[in-house]
C-alpha positions as CSV (number, residue, x, y, z in Angstrom):
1,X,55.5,76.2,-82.4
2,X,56.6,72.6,-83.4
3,X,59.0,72.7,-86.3
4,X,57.9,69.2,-87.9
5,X,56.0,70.4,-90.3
6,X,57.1,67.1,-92.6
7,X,56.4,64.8,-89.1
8,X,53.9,63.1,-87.9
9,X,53.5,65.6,-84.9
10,X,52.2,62.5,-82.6
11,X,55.0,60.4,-83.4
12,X,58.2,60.7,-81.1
13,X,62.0,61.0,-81.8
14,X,63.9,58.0,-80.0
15,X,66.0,59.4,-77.4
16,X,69.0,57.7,-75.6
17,X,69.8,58.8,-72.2
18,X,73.5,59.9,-72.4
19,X,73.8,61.1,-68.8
20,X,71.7,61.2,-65.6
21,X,72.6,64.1,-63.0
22,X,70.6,63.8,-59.5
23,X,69.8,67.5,-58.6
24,X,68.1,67.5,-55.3
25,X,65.7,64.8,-53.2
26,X,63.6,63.6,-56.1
27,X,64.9,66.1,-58.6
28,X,66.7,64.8,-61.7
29,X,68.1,65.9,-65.2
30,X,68.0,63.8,-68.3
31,X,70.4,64.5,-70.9
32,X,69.1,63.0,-74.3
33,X,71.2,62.3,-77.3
34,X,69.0,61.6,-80.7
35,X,69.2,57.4,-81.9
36,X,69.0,58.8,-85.5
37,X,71.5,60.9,-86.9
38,X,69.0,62.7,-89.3
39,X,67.0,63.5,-86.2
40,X,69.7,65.2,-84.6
41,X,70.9,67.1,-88.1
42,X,67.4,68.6,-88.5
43,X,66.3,69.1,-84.9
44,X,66.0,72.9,-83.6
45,X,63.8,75.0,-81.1
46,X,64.0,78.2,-79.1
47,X,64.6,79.1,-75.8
48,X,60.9,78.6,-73.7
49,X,59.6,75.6,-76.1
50,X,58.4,73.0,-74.1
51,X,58.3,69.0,-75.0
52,X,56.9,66.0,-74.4
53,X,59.2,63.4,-72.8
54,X,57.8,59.6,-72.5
55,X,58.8,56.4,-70.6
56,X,58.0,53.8,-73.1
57,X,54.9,51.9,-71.7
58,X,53.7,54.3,-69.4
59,X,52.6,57.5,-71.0
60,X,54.3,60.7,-71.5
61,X,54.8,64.6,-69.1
62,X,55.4,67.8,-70.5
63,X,58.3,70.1,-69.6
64,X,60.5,72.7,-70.8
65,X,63.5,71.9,-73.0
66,X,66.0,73.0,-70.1
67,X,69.3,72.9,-72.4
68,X,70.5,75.9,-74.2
69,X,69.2,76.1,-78.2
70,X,73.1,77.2,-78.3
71,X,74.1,73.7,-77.7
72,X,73.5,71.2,-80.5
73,X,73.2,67.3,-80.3
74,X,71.6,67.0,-77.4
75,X,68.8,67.8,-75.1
76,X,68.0,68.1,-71.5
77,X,64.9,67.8,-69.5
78,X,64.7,68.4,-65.6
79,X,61.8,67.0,-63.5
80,X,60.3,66.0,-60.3
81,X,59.2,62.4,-59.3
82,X,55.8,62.9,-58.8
83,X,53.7,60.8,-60.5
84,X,53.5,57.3,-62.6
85,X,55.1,58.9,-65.6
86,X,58.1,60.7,-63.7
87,X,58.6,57.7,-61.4
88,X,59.2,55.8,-64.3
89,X,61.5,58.2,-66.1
90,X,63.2,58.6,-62.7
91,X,64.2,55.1,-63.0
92,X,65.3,55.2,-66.3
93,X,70.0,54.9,-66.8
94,X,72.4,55.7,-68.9
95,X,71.8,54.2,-72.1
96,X,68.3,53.8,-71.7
97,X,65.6,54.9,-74.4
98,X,62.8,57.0,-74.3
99,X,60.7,59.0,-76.4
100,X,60.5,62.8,-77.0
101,X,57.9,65.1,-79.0
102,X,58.9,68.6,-79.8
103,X,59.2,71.2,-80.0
104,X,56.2,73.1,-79.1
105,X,54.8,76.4,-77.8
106,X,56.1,79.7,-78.6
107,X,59.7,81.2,-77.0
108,X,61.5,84.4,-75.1
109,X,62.4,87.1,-77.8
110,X,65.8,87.1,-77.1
111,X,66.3,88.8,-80.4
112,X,64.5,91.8,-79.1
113,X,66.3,91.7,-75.7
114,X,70.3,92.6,-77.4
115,X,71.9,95.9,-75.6
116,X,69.0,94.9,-72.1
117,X,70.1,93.8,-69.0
118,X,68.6,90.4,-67.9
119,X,67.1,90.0,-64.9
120,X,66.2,86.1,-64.2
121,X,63.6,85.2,-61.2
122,X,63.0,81.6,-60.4
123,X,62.1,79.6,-57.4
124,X,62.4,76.3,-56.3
125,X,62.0,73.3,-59.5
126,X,61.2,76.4,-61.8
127,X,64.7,77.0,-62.7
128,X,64.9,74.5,-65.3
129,X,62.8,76.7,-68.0
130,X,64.6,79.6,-66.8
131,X,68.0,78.1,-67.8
132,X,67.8,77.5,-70.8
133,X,67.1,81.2,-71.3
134,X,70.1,82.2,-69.3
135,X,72.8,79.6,-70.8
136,X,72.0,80.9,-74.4
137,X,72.0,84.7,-72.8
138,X,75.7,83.8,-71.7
139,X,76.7,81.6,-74.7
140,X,75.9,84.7,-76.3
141,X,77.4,87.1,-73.5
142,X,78.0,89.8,-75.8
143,X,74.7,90.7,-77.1
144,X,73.3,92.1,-73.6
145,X,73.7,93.9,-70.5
146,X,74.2,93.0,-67.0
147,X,72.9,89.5,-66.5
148,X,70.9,89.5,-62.7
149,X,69.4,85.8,-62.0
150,X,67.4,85.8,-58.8
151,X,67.1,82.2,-57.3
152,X,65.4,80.6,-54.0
153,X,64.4,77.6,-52.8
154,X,62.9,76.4,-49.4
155,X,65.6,74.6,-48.6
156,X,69.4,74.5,-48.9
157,X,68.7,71.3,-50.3
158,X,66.0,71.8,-52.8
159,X,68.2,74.4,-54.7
160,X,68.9,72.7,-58.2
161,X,71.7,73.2,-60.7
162,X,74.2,73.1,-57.8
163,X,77.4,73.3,-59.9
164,X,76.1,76.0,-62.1
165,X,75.0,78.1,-59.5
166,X,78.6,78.3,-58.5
167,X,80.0,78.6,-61.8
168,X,77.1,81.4,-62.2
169,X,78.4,82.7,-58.8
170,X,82.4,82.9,-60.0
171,X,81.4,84.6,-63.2
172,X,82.6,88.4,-62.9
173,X,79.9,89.4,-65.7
174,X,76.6,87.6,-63.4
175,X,75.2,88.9,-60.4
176,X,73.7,85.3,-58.6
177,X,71.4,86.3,-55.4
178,X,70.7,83.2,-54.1
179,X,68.0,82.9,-51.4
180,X,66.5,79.9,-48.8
181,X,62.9,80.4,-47.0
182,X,63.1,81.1,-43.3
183,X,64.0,77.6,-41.4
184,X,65.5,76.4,-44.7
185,X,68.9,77.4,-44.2
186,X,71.8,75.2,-42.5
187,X,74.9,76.6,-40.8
188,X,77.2,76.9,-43.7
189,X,74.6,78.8,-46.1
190,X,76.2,82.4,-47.3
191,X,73.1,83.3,-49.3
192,X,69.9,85.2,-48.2
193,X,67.0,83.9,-46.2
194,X,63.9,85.1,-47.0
195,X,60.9,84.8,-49.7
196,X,61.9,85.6,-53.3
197,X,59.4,88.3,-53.8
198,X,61.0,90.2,-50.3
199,X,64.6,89.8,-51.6
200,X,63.7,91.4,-55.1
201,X,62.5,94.0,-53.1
202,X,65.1,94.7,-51.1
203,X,68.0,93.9,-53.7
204,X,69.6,96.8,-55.9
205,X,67.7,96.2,-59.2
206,X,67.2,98.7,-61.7
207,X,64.5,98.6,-63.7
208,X,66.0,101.1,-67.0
209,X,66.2,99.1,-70.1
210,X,66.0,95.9,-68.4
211,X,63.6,92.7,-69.2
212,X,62.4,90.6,-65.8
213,X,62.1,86.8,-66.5
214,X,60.1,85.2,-63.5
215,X,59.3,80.9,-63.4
216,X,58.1,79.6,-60.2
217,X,54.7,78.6,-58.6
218,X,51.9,80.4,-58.8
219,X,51.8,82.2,-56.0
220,X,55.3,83.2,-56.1
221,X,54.5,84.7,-59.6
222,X,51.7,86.7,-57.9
223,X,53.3,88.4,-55.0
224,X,56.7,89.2,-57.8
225,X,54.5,91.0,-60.4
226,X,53.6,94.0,-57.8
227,X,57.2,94.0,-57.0
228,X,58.7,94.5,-60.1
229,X,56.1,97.1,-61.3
230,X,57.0,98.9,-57.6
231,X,61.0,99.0,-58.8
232,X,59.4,100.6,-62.4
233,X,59.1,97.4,-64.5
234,X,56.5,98.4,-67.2
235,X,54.2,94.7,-67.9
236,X,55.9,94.8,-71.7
237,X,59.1,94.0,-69.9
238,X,57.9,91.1,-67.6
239,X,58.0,87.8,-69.0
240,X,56.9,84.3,-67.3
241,X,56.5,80.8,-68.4
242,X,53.2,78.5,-67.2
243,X,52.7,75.4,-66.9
244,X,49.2,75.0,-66.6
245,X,47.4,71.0,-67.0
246,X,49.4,70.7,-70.8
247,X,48.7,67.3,-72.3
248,X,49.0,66.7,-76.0
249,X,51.1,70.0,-76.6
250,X,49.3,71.1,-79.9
251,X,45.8,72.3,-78.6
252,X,43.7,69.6,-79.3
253,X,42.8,67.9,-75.7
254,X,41.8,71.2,-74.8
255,X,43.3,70.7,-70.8
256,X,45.8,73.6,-71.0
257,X,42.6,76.2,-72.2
258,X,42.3,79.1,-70.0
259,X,39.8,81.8,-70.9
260,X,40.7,82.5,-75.4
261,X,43.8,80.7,-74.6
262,X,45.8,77.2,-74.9
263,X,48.8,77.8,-73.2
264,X,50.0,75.4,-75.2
265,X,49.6,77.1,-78.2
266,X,49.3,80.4,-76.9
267,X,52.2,80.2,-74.5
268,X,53.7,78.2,-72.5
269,X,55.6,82.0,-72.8
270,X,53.7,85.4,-71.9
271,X,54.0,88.9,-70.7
272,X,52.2,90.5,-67.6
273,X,50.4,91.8,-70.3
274,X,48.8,88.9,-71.1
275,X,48.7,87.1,-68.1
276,X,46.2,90.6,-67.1
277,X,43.7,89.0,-69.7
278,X,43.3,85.8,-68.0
279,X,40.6,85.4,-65.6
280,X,41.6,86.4,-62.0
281,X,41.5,82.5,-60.7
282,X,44.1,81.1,-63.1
């Protein structure tokens, strides 16, 4: 949920870009820094809020905060060029401003999650919501189990977060299985080949006191859910993000309204619980 109550919810915070990281073909990450310092002093949100980043001029696209709520002063967004908004935000440099609404939705109960073991599952550009979730699980290392993160892409190339991954990789308290689609691969590629939902399968996950994050496309979600409840996952303990046609964020436009939901509103977090009260074509 937005935490501006005294804020003109419509109204965004001025944003300078402070660093612009190219991630893969047509992928980038923005790293915002607040233009007022009382903006940054009373600015907060949770792990799994979403925003709403805009290229002055040309409109505005939602996407997950993918910084760590462990991390003050600054905020990050990653995103695909796809369309006029993106391309334009794509274009923007360091220094640069742009606008930012947020925070909205609800969040992961991380809170509830201390003395679990984490199990992260994301594919492709659906790693962004996921890490924020898993940087402020190992900024705050101590409070859980063993930390699994699941990862594919379909290619080599696609795979986002490059550095990290190998700084996930070297960590001695992460297990990183990273995984390419068949033909994806190139010669020097150590990981897996193969779809996520098969290498969950196949991989050495136990399912005792554990919590299964998943963020991918739609169809990966589908084919991971029966997976998971195979290894003993009860629906409680699976959690997934959506992104599903959000607009104004705050459940007005109506766009993101699936069945009694506004996965704006209602989300963008839920369990497989809820997801199982959604009608079977979402």
């Amino acid at each position: 949920m937005c935490n501006c109550k005294d804020k003109n919810i419509y109204l965004p915070y001025m944003m300078q870009v402070e660093k612009v990281t190219v991630e893969a073909p047509g992928v980038k990450t923005l790293r915002l820094k607040f233009k007022n310092e009382e903006d940054e002093k009373s600015f907060s949100f949770r792990a799994g809020q979403f925003a709403e980043y805009s290229a002055i001029g040309d409109g505005e696209c939602t996407f997950c905060i993918a910084s760590p709520s462990t991390r003050k002063g600054y905020v990050e967004c990653t995103f695909r060029q796809a369309g006029r908004v993106t391309s334009s935000l794509s274009k923007l440099e360091e220094g640069d401003t742009m606008g930012f609404r947020g925070p909205f939705g609800n969040y992961f109960p991380m809170e509830e999650w201390k003395g679990k073991n984490l199990l992260f599952i994301a594919g492709g550009i659906a790693l962004p919501p996921m890490r924020s979730v898993i940087w402020t699980a190992l900024d705050e290392r101590e409070k859980y189990g063993d930390v699994t993160i699941v990862y594919g892409a379909k290619t080599v190339a696609d795979l986002v977060y490059k550095n990290e991954l190998k700084e996930w990789e070297d960590r001695e308290d992460v297990t990183l299985i990273t995984t390419v689609d068949p033909g994806g691969e190139t010669p020097e590629w150590k990981g897996k080949v193969g779809f996520v939902p098969t290498v969950v399968g196949e991989s050495p996950i136990n399912a005792e006191n554990t919590i299964a994050i998943v963020c991918g496309p739609p169809v990966m979600i589908k084919f991971t859910f029966p997976v998971l409840e195979k290894l003993g996952f009860a629906k409680e303990n699976i959690y997934t993000t959506l992104e599903n046609r959000m607009k104004c964020g705050v459940g007005k436009c109506g766009r993101c309204n699936v069945g009694k939901m506004y996965v704006c509103k209602d989300g963008p977090v839920f369990t497989a619980v809820d997801l199982a009260e959604l009608p079977d074509d979402f």
